[in-house]
N, C-alpha and C positions, 0 to 999 in steps of 0.2 A: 592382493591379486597381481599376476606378474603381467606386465604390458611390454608391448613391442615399442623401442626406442627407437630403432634405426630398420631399416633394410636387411632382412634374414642375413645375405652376405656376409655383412659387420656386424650383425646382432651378438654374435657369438663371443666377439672381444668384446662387449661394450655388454656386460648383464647390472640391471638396476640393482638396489638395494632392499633385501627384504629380508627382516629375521623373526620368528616367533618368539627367539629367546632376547632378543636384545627390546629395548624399548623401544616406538616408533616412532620416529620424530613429525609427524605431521602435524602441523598447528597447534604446537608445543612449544617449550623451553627445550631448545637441543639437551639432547642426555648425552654427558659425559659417562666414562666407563671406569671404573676403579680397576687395578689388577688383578684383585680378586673375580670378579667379574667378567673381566676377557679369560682366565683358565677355566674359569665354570665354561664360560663360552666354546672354549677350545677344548673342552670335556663333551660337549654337546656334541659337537661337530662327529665325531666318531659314534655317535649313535643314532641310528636310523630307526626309528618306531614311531609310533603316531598313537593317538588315545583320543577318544572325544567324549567330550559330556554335554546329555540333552535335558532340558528343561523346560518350563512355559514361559517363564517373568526371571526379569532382573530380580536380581537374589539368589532364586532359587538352586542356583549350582552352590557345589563345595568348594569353598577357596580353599579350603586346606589339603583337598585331594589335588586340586588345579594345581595348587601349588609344590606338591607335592610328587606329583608327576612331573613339573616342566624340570624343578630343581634339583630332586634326586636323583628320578628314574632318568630326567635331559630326555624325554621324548616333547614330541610335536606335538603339545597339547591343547585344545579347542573348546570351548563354549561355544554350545547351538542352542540360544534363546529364540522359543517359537514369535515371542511377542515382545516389544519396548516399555513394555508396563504402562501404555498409556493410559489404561483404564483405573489406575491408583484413586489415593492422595496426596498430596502434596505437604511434606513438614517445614519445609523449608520458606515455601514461597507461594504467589498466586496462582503458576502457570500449572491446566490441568489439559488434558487429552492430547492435543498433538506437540503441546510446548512441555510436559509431563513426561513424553513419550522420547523429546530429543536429549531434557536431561539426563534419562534414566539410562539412553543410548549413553551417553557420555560418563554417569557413573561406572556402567557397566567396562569400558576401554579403560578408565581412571585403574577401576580393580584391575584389568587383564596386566596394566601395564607394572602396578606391584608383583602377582602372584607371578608371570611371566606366557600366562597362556596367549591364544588369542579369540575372538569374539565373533562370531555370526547371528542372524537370524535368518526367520522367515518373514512373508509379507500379510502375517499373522497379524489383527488387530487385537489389542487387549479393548473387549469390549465392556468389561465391567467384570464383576466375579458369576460363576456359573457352577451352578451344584452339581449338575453331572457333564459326561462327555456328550452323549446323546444331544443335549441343548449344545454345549458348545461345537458340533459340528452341524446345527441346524445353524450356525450364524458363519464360520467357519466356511471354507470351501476346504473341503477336509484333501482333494486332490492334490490339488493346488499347492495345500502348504506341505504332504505327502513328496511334492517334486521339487516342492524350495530344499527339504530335508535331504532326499537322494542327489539332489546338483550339490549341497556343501560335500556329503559325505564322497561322490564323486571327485570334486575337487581336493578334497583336503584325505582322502585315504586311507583313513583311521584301520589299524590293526583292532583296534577294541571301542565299544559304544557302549557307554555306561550312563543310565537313567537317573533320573534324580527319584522320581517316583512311583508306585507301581499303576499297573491300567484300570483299577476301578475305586470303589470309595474311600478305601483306605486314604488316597489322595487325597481327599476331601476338594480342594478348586478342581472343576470339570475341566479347567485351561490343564492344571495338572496330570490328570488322567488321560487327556486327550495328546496330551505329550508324548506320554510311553505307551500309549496306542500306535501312533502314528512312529517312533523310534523304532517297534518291532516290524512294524511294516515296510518300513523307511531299512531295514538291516537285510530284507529279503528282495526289495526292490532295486535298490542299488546296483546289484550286481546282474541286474536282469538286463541284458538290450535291449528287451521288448517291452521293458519299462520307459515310458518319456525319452523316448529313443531322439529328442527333438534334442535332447543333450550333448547327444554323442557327436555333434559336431565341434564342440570343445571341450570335452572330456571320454574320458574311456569308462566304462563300467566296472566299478568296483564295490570287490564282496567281505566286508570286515571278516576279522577270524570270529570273533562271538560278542555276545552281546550280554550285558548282568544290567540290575539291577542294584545300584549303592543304597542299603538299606540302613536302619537308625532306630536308636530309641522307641522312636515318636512313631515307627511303624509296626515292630515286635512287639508281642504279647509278654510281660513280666513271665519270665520261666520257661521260653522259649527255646525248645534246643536249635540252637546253631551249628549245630554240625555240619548239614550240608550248604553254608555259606564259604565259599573264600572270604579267608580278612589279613589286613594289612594294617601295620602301622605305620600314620602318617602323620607320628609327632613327631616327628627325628627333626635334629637340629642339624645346620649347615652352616660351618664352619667360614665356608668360602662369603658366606652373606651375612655371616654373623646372627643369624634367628633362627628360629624350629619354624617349623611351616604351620603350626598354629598362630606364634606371631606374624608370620606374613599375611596367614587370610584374616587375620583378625585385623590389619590395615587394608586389607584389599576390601573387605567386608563392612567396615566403616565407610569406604566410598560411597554407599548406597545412603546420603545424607538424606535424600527426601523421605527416605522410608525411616528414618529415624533407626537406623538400622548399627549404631556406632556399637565395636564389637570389642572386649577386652581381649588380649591376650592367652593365649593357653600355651601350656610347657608340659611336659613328660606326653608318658605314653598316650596315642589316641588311637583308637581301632577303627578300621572301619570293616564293614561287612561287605560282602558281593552275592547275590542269587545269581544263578546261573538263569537265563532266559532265552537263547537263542546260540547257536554255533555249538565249536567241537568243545567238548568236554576239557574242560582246566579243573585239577587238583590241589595244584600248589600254590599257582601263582597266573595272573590276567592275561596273561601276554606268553604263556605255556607254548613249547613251537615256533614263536612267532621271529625269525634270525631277525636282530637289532645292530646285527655289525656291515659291515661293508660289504661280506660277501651277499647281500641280495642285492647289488648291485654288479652286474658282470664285468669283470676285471676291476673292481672295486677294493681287491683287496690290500693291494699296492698302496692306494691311498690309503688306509687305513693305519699303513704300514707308517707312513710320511707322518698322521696327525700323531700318534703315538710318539712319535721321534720328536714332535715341536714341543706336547704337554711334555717329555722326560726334560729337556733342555730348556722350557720355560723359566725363564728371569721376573719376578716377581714385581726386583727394584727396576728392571727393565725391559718391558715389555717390547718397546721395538726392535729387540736382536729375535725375534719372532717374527719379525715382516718375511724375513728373506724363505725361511721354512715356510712359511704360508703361502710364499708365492710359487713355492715347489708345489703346494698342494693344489693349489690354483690351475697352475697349470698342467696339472694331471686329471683336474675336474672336467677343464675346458676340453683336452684332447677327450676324455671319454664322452663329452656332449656332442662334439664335430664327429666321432664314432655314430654314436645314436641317431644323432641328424643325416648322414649320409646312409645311415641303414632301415632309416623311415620312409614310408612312400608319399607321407605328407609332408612339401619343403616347407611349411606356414609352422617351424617345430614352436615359435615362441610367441607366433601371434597370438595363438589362442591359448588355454588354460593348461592342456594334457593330452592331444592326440597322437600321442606315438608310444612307444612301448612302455613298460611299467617302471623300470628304472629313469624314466625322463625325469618323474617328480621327484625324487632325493638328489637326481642329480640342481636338478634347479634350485631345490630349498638349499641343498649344501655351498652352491656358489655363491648365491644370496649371504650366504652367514658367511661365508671364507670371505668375502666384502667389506663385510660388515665388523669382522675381527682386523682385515687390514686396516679400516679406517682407524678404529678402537687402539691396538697397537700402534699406528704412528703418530698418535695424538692428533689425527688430521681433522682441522676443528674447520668446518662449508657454514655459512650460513646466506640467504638473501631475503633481504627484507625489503618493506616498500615506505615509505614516509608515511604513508595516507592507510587507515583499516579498512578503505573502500575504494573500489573501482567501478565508475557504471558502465552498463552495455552501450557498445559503440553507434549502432545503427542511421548509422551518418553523416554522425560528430564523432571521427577519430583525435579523440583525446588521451596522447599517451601518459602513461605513469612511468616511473624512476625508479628503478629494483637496484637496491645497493648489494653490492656483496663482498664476502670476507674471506681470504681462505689464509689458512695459518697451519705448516709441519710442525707442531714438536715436537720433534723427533730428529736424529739425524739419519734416516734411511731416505734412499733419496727419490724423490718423488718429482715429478715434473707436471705442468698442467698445461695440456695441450689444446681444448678448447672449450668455449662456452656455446651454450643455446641454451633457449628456453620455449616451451609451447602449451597451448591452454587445452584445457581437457573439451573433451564434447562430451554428449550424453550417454553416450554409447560408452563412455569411459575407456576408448582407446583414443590416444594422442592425435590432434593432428599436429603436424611437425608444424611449427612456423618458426619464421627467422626474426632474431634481434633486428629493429628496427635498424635502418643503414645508417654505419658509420657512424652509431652510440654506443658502441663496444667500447669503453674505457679500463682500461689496468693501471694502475700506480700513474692516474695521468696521462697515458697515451693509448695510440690504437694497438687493441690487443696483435700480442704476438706470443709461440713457446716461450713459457716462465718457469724456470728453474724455483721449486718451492726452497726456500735453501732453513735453514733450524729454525726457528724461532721469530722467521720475518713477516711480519703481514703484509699480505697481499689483497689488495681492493680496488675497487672499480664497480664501476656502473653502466646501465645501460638503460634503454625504453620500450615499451612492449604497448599495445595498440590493439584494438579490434577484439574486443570481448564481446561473444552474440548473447542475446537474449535467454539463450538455450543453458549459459554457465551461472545464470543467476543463485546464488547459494543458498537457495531451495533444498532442503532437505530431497534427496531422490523421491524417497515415498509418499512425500509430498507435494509432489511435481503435480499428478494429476488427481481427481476424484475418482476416492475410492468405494466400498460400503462399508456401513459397519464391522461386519467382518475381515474384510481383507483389504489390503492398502494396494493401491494398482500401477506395477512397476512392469512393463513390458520389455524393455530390455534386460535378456539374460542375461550378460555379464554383470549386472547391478545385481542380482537376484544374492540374498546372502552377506552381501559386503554391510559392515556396519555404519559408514558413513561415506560422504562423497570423496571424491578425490579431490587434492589443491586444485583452484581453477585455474594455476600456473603453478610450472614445477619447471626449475633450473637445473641445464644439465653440464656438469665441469667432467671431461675427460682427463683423466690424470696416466702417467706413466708409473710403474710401483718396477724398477726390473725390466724385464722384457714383458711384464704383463699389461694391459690397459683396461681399464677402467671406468666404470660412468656411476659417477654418484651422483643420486635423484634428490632435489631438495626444495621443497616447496617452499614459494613466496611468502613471509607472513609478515604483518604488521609486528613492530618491534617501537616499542615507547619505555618511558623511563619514569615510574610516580616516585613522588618524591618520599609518600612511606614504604611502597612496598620493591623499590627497585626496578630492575629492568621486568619488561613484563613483555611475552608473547602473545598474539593473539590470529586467528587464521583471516586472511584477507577475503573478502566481500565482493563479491561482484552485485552488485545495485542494479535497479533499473535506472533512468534517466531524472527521474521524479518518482516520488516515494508519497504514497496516499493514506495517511494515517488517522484512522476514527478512535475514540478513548478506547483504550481494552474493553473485551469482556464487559460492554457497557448495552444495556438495553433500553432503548426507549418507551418509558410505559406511559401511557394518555386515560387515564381516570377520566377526565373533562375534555374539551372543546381548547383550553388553552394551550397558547404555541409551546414547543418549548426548543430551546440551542439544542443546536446541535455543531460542535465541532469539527472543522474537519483541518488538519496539519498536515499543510506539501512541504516536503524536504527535497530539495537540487541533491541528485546521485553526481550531478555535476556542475561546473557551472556553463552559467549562461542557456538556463532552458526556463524556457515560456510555455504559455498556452492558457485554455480553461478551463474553470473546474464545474463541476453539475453534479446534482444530488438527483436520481432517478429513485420515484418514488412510485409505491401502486396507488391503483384508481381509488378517488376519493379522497386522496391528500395532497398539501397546498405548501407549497417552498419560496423561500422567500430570501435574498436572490434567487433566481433561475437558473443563472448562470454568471460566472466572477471571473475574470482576466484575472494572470498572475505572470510573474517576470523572477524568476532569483537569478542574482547577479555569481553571487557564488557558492561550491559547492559548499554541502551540509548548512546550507541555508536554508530555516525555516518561514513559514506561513503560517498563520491560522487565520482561518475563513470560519465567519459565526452565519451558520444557516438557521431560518426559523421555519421551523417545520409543525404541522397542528391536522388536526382530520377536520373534513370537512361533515357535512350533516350527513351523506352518503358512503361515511366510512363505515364497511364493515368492520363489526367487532373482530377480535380476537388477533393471532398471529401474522405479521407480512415481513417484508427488510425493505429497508433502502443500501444503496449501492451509490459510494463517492466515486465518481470517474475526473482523470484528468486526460485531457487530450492535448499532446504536443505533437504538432508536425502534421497531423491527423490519424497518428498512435496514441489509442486508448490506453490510458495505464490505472488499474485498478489493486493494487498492491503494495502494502505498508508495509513497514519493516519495525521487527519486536526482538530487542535486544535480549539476552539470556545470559546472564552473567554470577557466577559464583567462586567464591576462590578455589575449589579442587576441580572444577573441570575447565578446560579451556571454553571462552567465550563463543556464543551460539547466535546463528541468526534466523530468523523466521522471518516468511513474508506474507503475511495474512492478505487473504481477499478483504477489500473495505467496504464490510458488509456488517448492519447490525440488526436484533430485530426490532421492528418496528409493533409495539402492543396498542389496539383501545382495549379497554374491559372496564367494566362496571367495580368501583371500589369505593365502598364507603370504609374512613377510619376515626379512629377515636383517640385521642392523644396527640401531642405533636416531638416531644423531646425524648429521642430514644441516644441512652449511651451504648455504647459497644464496643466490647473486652474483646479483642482479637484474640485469635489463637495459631492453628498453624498457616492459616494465610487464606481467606478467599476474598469474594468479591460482595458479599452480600451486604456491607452498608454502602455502596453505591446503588445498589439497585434500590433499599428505604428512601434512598434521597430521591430516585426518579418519581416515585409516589409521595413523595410532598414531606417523608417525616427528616426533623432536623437532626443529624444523627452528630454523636462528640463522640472521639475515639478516643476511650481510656486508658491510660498507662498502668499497668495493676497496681504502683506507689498510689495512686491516686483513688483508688477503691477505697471509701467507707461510707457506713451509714449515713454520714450527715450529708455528702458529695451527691450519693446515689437520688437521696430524696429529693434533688431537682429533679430528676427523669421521671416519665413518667413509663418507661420499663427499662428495663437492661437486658440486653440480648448475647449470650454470650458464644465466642467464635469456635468451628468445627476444632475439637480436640485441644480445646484449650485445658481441658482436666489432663490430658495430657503434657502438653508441654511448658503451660506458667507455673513455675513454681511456686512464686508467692501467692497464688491462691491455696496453700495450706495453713497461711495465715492469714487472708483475706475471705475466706469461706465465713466464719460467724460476722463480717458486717455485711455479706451480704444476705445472709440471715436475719439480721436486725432489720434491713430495709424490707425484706419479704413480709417480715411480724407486721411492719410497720403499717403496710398498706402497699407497698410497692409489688413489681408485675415482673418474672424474669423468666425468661427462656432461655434452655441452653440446649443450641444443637449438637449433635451426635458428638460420643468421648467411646474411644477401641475400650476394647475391653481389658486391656492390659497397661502396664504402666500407669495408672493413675496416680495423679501427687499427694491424694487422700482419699481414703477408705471409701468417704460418703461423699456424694458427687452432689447431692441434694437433700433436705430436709428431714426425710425421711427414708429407708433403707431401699433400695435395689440394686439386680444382681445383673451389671452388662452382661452382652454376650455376642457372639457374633453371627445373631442371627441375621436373616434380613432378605426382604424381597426384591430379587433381583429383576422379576418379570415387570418391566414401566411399567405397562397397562393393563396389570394385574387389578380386577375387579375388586371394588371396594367397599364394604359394609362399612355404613356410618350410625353411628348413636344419633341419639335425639339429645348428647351435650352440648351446652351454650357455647361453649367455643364455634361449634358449628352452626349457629344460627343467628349469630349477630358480629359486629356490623354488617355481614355478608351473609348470605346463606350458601352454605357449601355443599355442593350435590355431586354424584358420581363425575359429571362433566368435569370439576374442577382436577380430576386426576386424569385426565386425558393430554396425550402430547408429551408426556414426561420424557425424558432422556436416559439414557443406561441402564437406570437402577431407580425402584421406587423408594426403596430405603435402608438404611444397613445399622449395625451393632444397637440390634434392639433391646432391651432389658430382658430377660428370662424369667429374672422372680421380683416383685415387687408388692411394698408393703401397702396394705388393704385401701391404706388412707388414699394413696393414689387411684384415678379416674382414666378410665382408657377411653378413648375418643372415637376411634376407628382400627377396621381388622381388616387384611389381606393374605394374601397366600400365593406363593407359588402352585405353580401344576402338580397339583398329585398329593401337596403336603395341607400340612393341617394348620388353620388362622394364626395368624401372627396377630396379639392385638397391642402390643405393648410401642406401636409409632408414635403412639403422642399419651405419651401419661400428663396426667394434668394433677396439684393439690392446693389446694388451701394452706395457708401456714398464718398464722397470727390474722393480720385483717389483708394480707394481699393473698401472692398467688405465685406459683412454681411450673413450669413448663417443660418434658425433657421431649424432645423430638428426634428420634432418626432417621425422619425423612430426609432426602437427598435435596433441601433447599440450596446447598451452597451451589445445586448443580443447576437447578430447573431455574434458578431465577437471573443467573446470569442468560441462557437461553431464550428467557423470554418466555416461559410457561405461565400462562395467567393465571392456573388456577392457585400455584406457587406461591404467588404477591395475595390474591386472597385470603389465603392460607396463615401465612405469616403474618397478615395485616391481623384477624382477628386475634391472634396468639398477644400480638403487643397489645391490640384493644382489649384483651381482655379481663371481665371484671370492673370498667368502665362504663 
């Protein structure tokens, strides 16, 4: 998004840094640029076309089309994901829905920043999976994300909109169909005024030339004439990157770790198809009509003239005998923008997004890039870091931080650096200017002054910045406030669409290039050095003062009367902060402290406070929360902080409410020592330990018959047939222990990738069925899993969360015992959620109910559920 630096006046000389085609350095490892790489670049530059692609979830776009488009065709090319895939699974790790939702954001940037596109959504929730559209705009605010989809395609301009899928079952995910419902819609609305006309205060209304459908395989019927499809191939290789653009989406596409989604390579020809769905009629090719050169910019052709002349004379071995052509270009850009701006009736040309004539936007994205090739050709290597990966909100205690910084030409064109500043974002995501702290500007040791960049010399200094509010805490935007199931609640428009926050400080160095000037934008980030993995970036943190942290995803469940810990860990955002802490519980429960004074001397200094917490004789059964509060100063702060750390995306932070639930319920159990074989990562043997069972977590070296026969069940973790391998060779001991007399449950394995044929004892066929409706009404058997230790009656399926259950078996053999049946609306029973068998003298469990989900939440009926699964046969 492009932001206002300075005062319109000087706005003009001083344009920020932004390219689609280059990588973006925010909270990143700066990307260096190869030569190959600035002439793609410099090939770009003369081509003005735009292309977007819409979809529902991370994944589902074409990295090889994305890629394909940015690096052959060099147009402007976009991913419009309606939703962050919060409603997944997770292969990698424990975090699921909102912490799920910021990886997948972060996968999905990882890819943009391989294939070369860039990334939008809507404030679309992934609510779980949904069979039709119908349902998913009954959860949906179908408007809504209707006007997320027309403000990107407003902003970003697209020439052509290409769907990942068609609008009804074919799709098969209702998020899917509800995509290219709302794309068709979103392609006629756009260009309407009278559509969400609330827009047009920073943007213009714009009307793509046509709209297709990117069709496949997995859509066409075998023997399908194609004829009236446009297709393309989009294996071609790229000399300039050295890969075909199936190798590049096949790394861009591997990005998607959680989804287990790691993608091999592909080489020679690949086709892809287009339906025609919306706009004028193309025969040959997508973009039929559509001028890509200069001339749709008025008096644009001259420039076009210049870039041509820099790619002919382009030096390979030396890119910066290109500065000086560039800067010609530069400044034939800037006079036709100061043209545009005096010929608009709006002077606000750069505050806002796009309200002046239609060449304003090539002209902006092309200066951005013409910046950004300067930087790239003179080797001009910015960076500013801060010592500390965190900073907290000031609010009374101005404690400033120490931003180092580094600027290096190498190059000899001669560049000059004429000033610094720096300022923090607010939420509205346009800058407010402040000034470097007084008289901590340092340069090589003294008070800054003009500094000659001279070849190869480094130039550094520091300074201190102060006064972070409350409001830049690095909160995920869509995170900020409470939303609904369906939709995440972002009320400022200019956030609407952007994929993640802006730095909460961004340094600004005005350079001289020539006669031209400068501002390159570069965000603050933590910069550390491990001793295996080298220097390492990470995005700087804005904290609160004090950080209130309860275990994860941890729920407190009370079978009985006795107490039990509760932890609660204050972390200092800074130092030198005090105050109290209290555990606010509902009626009928009894805490013990009330309330505990706390002092940390310094920052990232931790506490742990042990509360005992128990119901009293007056405690209502079933669901409530408690709430950790710390009060300093007589500011409540109820907000922990949840690190997200993986090596392909840059590190993440979350600030959870400190809030868990609080369960009584009735639970009798039978057994005490449960092992458990983890799989792709949840949380369900803490929650066995909250209900009293002793759980030991197995290493699969550690699996065999004789190991197992301590336990009195084994329970094994969501999609572990999926990703342990050594259970191909671990499968017959735990067979032996099943003959032997032993108890095993294993919850939900996808239907696909399995490590061996047989997942269990005896033969069934996964599938991916599954009832997505929670409180989808439940037919129960009169089997003994359901009537001892507990008795489990329609009640126990009430309160569930997302999904009642998913990848149920389809066929399975006699031997197996079905438990219970449900259904979506309209379809026909699903009875296959808990097959039960006999084997030798124990017993085999396969379950794809959604335990990994309900019982982190606190679903009672969940823990009873699971309780008699282990007890059973006991």
């Amino acid at each position: 998004m492009f932001r206002l630096l300075r005062p319109i006046a000087v706005l003009t000389a001083f344009l920020t840094l932004h390219s689609s085609f280059f990588i973006e350095t925010k909270a990143q490892t700066p990307k260096s640029y190869t030569s190959s790489e600035i002439l793609l670049g410099l090939k770009k530059l003369n081509v003005l076309g735009s292309v977007m692609y819409l979809a529902a979830h991370p994944d589902d776009e074409n990295t090889r089309l994305i890629a394909y488009m940015a690096n052959e065709r060099l147009l402007e090319t976009s991913y419009l994901s309606a939703t962050r895939g919060d409603g997944g699974q997770n292969l990698i790790g424990p975090e699921l829905r909102e912490g799920l939702g910021v990886i997948r954001t972060q996968e999905l940037l990882a890819a943009r920043r391989l294939d070369g596109g860039r990334q939008f959504f809507t404030r679309a929730n992934d609510f779980g999976f949904s069979k039709t559209s119908d349902e998913t705009f009954r959860i949906w605010d179908k408007e809504q994300v209707l006007a997320d989809m027309v403000w990107v395609i407003r902003q970003r301009r697209p020439d052509v909109l290409i769907t990942r899928f068609p609008p009804d079952a074919r799709a098969g995910h209702g998020h899917h169909q509800a995509s290219a419902i709302l794309a068709a819609e979103a392609f006629d609305a756009a260009g309407d005024p009278k559509r969400f006309p609330e827009q047009l205060q920073y943007v213009q209304a714009w009307q793509p030339k046509r709209l297709f459908w990117n069709t496949g395989s997995f859509f066409v019927k075998p023997g399908e004439n194609m004829d009236g499809y446009l297709r393309l191939d989009a294996g071609g290789y790229n000399p300039l990157l050295g890969q075909s653009y199936g190798e590049i989406a096949a790394r861009s596409r591997s990005n998607h770790r959680s989804q287990g989604f790691g993608s091999a390579a592909q080489r020679g020809e690949a086709l892809e198809y287009f339906q025609p769905v919306k706009g004028a009629k193309a025969t040959k090719d997508l973009f039929e009509g559509v001028d890509q050169t200069w001339n749709r910019v008025p008096g644009g052709a001259a420039v076009g003239k210049l870039i041509e002349e820099v790619i002919r004379k382009y030096d390979p071995s030396n890119p910066s005998a290109s500065v000086a052509g560039l800067l010609k270009v530069r400044e034939q850009l800037m006079a036709l923008s100061n043209k545009s701006d005096k010929n608009s009736s709006d002077q606000t040309m750069y505050t806002h997004l796009d309200n002046n004539p239609r060449n304003v936007f090539w002209l902006k994205e092309k200066i951005a890039e013409t910046n950004q090739l300067l930087q790239a050709a003179s080797g001009l290597a910015i960076e500013a870091t801060a010592a500390t990966n965190s900073v907290a909100t000031s609010e009374g205690n101005n404690v400033p931080i120490k931003v180092d910084f580094e600027v290096v030409n190498r190059s000899s064109a001669p560049i000059t650096l004429l000033s610094i500043a720096a300022n923090h974002q607010n939420e509205t995501r346009l800058p407010i200017f402040q000034a470097i702290q007084p008289n901590t500007l340092q340069v090589n040791g003294a008070a800054f002054q003009k500094t000659v960049l001279s070849q190869n010399k480094k130039v550094v200094g520091n300074f201190a910045i102060t006064d972070f509010s409350k409001e830049q805490i690095t909160q995920p935007y869509w995170l900020r406030k409470s939303g609904t199931i369906g939709m995440y609640s972002v009320q400022e428009q200019l956030s609407v669409g952007e994929a993640q926050n802006a730095p909460p400080c961004e340094v600004y160095f005005d350079v001289q290039m020539g006669t031209e000037k400068l501002t390159f934008t570069i965000p603050v980030q933590y910069k550390h050095t491990d001793p295996v993995l080298g220097e390492l970036y990470q995005p700087l943190a804005v904290v609160p003062p004090v950080l209130v942290n309860l275990p994860p995803a941890r729920s407190y469940i009370f079978a009985d009367a006795q107490p039990k810990t509760v932890p609660v860990t204050l972390r200092a955002g800074r130092a030198g902060v005090s105050g109290s802490l209290a555990l606010a519980l509902p009626a009928g429960w009894r805490c013990e402290p009330a309330t505990v004074p706390f002092a940390l001397a310094a920052k990232d200094e931790e506490l742990t406070v042990n509360f005992q917490v128990q119901p009293l004789a007056g405690a209502a059964p079933g669901r409530a929360e408690l709430r950790a509060t710390a009060t300093v100063a007589g500011q409540a702060y109820t907000r922990g902080i949840q690190k997200i750390e993986y090596p392909h995306i840059p590190t993440q932070f979350l600030f959870p409410e400190a809030v868990a639930p609080l369960v009584k319920l009735d639970l009798k159990r039978r057994g005490q020592n449960v092992a458990y074989l983890m799989g792709a990562g949840d949380e369900v043997p803490d929650a066995l330990r909250q209900i009293g069972y002793t759980v030991t977590l197995l290493k699969p070296e550690e699996i065999s018959a004789a190991r197992l026969k301590e336990f009195d069940a084994l329970v094994v973790g969501i999609r572990a047939y999926n990703t342990v391998e050594a259970l191909k060779t671990k499968q017959p001991e735990i067979l032996k222990y099943i003959e032997a007399g032993g108890n095993v449950v294993v919850q939900y394995v996808v239907d696909r990738g399995t490590v061996l044929p047989e997942i269990g004892p005896y033969p069934m066929t996964l599938s991916r069925d599954r009832v997505t409706v929670e409180d989808a009404p439940v037919t129960l058997t009169k089997h003994p899993l359901l009537a001892a230790p507990n008795k489990i009656t329609e009640q126990d399926f009430k309160g569930w969360v997302q999904e009642q259950g998913l990848y149920y078996p389809s066929k399975w053999d006699p031997k197996y015992q079905t438990v219970i049946s449900s259904s979506d609306p309209g379809e026909a029973a699903k009875e296959s959620a808990i097959l039960v068998t006999d084997y030798g003298k124990g017993h085999y469990i396969y379950t794809g109910l959604s335990l990994f989900r309900e019982l982190p939440a606190g679903v009672p009926g969940a823990y009873r559920l699971i309780t008699n699964m282990i007890s059973y046969g006991k």
